[in-house]
C-alpha positions as CSV (number, residue, x, y, z in Angstrom):
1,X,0.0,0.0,0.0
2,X,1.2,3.5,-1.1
3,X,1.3,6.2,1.1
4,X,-1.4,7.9,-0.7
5,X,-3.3,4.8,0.3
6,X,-3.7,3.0,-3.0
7,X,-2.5,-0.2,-4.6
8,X,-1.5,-0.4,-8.4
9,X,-3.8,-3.1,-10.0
10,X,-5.5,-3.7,-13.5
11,X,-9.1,-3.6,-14.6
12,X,-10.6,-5.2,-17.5
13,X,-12.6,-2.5,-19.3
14,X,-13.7,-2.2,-23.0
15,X,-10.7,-1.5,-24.3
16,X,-9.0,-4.4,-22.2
17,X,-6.6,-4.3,-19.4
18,X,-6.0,-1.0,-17.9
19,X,-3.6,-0.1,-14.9
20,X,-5.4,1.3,-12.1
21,X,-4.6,2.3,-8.3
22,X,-7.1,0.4,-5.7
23,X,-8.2,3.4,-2.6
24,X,-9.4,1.8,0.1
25,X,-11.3,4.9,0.6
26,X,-13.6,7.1,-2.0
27,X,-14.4,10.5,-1.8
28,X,-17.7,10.7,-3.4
29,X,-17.3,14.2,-4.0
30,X,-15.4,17.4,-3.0
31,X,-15.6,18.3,-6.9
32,X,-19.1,17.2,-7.6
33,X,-22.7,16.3,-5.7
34,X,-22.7,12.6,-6.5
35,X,-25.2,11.8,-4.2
36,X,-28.0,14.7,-5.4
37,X,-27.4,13.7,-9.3
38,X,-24.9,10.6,-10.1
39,X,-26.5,8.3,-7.4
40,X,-27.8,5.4,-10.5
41,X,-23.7,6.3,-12.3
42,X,-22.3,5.4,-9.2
43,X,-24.1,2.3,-8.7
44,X,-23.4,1.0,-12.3
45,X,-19.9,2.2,-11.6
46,X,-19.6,0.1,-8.4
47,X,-21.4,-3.0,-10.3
48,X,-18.8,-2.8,-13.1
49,X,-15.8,-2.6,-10.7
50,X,-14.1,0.5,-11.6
51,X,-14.0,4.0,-13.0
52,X,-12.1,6.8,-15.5
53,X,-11.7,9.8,-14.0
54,X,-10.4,12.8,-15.9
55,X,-7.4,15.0,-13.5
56,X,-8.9,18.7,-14.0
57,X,-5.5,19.9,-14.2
58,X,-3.2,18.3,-17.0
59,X,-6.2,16.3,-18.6
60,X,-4.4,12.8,-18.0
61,X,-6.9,9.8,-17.2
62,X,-6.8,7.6,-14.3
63,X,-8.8,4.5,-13.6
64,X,-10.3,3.7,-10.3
65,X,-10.8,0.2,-9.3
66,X,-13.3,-0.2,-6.5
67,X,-11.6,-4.1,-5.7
68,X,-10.3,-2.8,-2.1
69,X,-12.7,0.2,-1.1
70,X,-13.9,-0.4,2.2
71,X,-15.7,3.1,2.9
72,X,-17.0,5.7,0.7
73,X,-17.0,9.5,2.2
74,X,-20.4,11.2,0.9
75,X,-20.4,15.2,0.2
76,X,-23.8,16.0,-0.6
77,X,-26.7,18.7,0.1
78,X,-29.4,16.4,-1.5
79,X,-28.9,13.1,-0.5
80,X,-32.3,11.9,-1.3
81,X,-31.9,10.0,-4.6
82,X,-29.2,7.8,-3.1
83,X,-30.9,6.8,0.2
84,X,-32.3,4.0,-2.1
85,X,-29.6,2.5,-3.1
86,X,-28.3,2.3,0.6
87,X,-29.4,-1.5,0.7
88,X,-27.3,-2.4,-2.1
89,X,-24.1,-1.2,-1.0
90,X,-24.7,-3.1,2.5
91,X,-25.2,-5.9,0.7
92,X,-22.0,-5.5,-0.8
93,X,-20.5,-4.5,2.7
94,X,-19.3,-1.0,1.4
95,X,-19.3,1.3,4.5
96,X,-20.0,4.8,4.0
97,X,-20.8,8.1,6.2
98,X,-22.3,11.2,5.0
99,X,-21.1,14.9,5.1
100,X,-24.7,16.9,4.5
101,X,-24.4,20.7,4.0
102,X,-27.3,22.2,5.1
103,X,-27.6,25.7,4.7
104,X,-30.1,28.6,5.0
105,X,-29.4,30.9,2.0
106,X,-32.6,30.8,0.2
107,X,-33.3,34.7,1.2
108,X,-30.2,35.4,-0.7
109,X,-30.4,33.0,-3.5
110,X,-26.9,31.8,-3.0
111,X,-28.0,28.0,-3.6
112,X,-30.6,28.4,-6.2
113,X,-31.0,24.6,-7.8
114,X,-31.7,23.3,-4.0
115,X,-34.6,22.2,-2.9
116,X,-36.7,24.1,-0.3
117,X,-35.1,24.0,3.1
118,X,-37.7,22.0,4.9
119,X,-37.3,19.7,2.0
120,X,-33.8,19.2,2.7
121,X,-34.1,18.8,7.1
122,X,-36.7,16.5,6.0
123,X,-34.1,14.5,4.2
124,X,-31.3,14.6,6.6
125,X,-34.1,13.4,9.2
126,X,-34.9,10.4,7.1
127,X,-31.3,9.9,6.5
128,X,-30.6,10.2,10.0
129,X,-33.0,7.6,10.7
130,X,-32.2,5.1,8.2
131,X,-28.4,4.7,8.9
132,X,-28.3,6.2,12.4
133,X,-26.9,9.7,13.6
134,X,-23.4,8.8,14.2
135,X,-23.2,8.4,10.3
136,X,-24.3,11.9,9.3
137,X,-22.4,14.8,9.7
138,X,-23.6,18.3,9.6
139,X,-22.4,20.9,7.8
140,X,-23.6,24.9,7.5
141,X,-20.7,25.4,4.9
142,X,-19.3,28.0,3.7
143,X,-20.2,30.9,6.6
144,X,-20.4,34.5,4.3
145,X,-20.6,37.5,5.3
146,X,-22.6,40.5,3.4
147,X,-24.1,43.6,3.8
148,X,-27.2,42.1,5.0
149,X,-25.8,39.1,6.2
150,X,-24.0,39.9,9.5
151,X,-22.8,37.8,12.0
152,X,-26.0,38.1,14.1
153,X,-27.9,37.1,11.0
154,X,-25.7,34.1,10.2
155,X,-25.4,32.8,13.9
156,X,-29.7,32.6,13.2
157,X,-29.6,30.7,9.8
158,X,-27.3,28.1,11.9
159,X,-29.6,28.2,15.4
160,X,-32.8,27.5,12.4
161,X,-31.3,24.9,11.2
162,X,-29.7,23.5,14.1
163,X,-33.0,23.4,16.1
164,X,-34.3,21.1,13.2
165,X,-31.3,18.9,12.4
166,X,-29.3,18.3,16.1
167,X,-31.2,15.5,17.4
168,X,-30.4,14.0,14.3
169,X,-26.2,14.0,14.1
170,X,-23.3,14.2,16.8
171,X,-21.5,16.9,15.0
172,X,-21.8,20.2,13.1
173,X,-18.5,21.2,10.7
174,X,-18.8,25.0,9.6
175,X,-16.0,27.1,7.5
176,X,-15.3,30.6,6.7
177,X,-15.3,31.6,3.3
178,X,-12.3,33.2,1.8
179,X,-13.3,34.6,-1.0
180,X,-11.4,37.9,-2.9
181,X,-8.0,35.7,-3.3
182,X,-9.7,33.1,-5.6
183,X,-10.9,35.4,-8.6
184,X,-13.4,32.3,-10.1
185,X,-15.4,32.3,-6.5
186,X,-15.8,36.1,-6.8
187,X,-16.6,36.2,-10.2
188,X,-19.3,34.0,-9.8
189,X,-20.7,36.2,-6.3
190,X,-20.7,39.3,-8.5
191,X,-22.6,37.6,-11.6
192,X,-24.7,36.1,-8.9
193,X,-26.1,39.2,-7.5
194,X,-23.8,38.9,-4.6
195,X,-21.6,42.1,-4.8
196,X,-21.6,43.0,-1.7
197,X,-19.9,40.5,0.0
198,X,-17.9,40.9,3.0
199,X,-14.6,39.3,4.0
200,X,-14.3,37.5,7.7
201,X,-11.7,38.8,10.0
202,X,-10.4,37.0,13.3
203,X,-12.7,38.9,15.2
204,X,-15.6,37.9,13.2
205,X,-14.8,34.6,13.0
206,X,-14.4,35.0,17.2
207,X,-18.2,35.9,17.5
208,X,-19.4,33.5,15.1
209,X,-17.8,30.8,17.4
210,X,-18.6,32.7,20.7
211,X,-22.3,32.6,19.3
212,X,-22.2,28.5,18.8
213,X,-20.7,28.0,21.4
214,X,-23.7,29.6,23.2
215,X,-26.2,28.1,20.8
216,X,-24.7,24.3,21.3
217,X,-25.1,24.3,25.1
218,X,-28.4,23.1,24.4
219,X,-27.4,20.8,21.6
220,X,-24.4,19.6,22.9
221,X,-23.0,18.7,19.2
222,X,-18.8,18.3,18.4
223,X,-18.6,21.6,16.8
224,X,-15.6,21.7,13.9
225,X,-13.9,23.9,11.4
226,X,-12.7,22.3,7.9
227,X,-9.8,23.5,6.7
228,X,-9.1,26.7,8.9
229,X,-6.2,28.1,10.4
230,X,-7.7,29.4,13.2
231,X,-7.3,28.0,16.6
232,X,-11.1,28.2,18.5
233,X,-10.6,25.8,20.7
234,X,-10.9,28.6,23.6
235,X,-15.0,28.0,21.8
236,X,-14.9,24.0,22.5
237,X,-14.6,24.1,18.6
238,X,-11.9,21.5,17.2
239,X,-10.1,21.6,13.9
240,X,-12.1,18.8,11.7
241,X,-11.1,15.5,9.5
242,X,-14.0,15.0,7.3
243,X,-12.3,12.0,5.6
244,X,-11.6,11.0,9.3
245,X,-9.6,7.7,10.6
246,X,-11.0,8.0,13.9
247,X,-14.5,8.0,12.9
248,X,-14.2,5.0,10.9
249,X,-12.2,3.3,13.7
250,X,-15.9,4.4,15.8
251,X,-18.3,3.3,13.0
252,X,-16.5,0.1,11.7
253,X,-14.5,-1.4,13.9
254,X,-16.1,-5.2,12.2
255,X,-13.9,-4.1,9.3
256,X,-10.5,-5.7,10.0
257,X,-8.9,-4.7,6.0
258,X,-10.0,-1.1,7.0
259,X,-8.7,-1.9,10.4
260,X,-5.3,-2.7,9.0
261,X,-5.4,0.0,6.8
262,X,-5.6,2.3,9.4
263,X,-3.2,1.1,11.8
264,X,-5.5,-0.9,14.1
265,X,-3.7,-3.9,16.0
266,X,-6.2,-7.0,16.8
267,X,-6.7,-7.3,20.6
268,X,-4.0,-8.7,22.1
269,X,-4.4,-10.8,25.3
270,X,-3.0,-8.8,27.9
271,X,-1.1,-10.3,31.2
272,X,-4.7,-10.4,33.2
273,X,-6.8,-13.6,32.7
274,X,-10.1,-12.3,30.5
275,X,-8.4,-9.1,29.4
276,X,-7.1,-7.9,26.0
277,X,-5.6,-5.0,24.9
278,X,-5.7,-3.0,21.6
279,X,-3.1,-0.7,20.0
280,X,-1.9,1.2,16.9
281,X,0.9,1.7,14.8
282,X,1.8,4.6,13.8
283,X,1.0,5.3,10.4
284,X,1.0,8.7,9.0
285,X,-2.3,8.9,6.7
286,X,-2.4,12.7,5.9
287,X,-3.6,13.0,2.6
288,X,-0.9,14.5,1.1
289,X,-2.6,16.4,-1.6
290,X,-4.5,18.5,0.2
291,X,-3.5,21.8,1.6
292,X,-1.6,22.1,4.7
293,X,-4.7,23.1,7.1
294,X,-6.8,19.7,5.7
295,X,-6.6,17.2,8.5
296,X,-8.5,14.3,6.1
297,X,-6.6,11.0,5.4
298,X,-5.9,9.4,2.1
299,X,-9.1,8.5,-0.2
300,X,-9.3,8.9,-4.1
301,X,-12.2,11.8,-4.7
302,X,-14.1,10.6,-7.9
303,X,-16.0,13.9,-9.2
304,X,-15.7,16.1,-12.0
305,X,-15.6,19.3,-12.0
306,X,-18.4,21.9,-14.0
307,X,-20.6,19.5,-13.2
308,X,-22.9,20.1,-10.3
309,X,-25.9,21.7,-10.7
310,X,-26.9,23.2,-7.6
311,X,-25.1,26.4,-9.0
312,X,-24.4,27.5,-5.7
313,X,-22.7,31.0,-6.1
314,X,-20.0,30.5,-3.9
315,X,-18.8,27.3,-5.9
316,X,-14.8,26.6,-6.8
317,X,-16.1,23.0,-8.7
318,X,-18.1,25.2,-11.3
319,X,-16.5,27.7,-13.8
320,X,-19.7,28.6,-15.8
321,X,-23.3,28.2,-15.2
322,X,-23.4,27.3,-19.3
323,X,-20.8,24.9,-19.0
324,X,-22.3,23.3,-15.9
325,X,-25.7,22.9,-17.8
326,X,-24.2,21.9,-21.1
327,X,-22.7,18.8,-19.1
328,X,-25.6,18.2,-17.6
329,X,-27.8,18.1,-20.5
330,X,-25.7,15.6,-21.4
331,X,-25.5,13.0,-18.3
332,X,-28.1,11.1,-20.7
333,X,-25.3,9.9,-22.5
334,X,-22.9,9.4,-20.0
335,X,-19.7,7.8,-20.8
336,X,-19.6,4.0,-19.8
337,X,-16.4,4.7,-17.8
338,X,-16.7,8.1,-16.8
339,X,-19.2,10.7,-15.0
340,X,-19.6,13.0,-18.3
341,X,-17.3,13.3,-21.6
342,X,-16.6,17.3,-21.5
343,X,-15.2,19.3,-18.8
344,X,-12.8,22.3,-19.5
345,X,-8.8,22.6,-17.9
346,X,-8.3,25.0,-15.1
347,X,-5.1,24.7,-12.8
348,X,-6.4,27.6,-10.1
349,X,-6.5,25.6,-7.1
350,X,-9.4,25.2,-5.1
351,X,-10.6,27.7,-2.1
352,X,-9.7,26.8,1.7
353,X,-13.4,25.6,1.9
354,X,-15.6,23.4,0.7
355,X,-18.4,23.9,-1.6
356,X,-20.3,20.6,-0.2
């Protein structure tokens, strides 16, 4: 196992044997909502054992070969059309955990191709209730800031949707966007209608965690940031893994390849009659292709960019609304081996949060 946490392998596709690398864990997507509107690709993609995924940057393919994933990671804000296919990939013991974004930005028309906000805590409820809590993760992500949208305002979109969702998950996993260094993101505010956009400072981000922390003594959720610098721990808020070895080590501990993967020993018998003992190696997992502030292990993320069609203004994944519905149009004919044929190169990398 390489140290990005893939073997090399082969898969037999149309065109006969390819080489392939073998994750034990998929991202499914940071780039993409696979969940809201791949759900029946990713199915046929699991059946047939593999899949080609185009790198955004220098065009090159790579196959995929699902032969040793044990978990797939879900990023989604509509995870509705997938929740049926849920009994299929228990049947083929495939564990997986959810990351849902749910946000309240319908007054500002920031997420315009969501569903209604009810729709979507109605959702994560059935979700919730179907696989259990400990396998859903909230997220309110990104946190902006505009003229309208103060702190105040944004610490009562979360306590909304909090009151709805936190009976329903152990944890909520919030970010601060950052959003006049990466030109694409605030291109697409302005052409959204979101101008006036206002940057977070360390005393902003301060009161937004001095305000959850307030708002989750009631909840009492694991409060996270993903991919921040800031230190909030004085707020009983951590620094967050969403592709997270300790949560799988807590969910699937039945799994002894992911066990081994992650650098949990069997019990051992220990030198008391009846007791046994349990340890770890020390392996480092960091996934080395993310940025420096990302605490997530290895996995292989399997989206494409210019492809999701929330159209969420904030988005790094989409370059243009035309492009993103020209794809779309298109997932009719989806390629056997891939998500869709036509996606345009862009090497600008993506924002210190996430879209999903």
């Amino acid at each position: 196992m390489s140290f990005q946490g893939w073997d090399s392998v082969q898969v037999k596709t149309k065109d006969g044997l390819k080489p392939a690398i073998a994750p034990v864990i998929i991202s499914a997507s940071r780039a993409t909502d696979i969940p809201a509107f791949y759900s029946d690709w990713l199915m046929r993609r699991l059946e047939a054992g593999y899949v080609k995924w185009i790198n955004p940057f220098n065009r090159q393919a790579q196959y995929v070969s699902f032969a040793k994933t044990r978990v797939i990671v879900f990023w989604t804000k509509n995870a509705k059309p997938l929740i049926k296919h849920l009994p299929v990939l228990d049947r083929m013991g495939i564990n997986y955990y959810f990351t849902f974004t749910v946000n309240d930005y319908e007054a500002e028309g920031l997420e315009p191709n969501l569903p209604k906000l009810s729709a979507r805590i109605q959702t994560f409820q059935q979700l919730a209730k179907t696989i259990g809590k400990k396998k859903i993760i909230w997220r309110f992500d990104p946190l902006i800031l505009g003229k309208d949208l103060t702190v105040e305002r944004l610490l009562q979109k979360v306590q909304r949707v909090g009151e709805a969702l936190h009976p329903f998950t152990e944890k909520l996993v919030i970010s601060f966007a950052d959003i006049s260094i990466y030109k694409r993101v605030q291109r697409n505010l302005i052409n959204g209608g979101f101008a006036d956009y206002l940057e977070f400072d360390q005393p902003k981000m301060e009161a937004i965690a001095a305000g959850l922390a307030e708002i989750n003594r009631e909840w009492g959720l694991q409060i996270a940031t993903c991919g921040e610098e800031i230190d909030l721990a004085a707020y009983g808020i951590t620094q967050n893994k969403c592709i997270d070895a300790q949560v799988m080590i807590e969910l699937f501990p039945h799994d002894q390849d992911l066990m081994k993967f992650l650098g949990e020993e069997p019990p051992q018998p220990s030198l008391f009659p009846g007791i046994t003992e349990s340890g770890r190696r020390s392996i480092n997992l960091k996934d080395r292709g993310q940025r420096r502030s990302c605490g997530c292990i290895a996995s292989k993320d399997i989206g494409q960019y210019n492809t999701c069609m929330h159209l969420c203004k904030y988005c790094y994944a989409n370059y243009s609304e035309e492009l993103v519905r020209k794809n779309y149009r298109q997932k009719r004919d989806i390629n056997a081996e891939g998500i869709l044929r036509d996606f345009k190169n862009d090497t600008a990398a993506p924002p210190s949060w996430q879209s999903r």
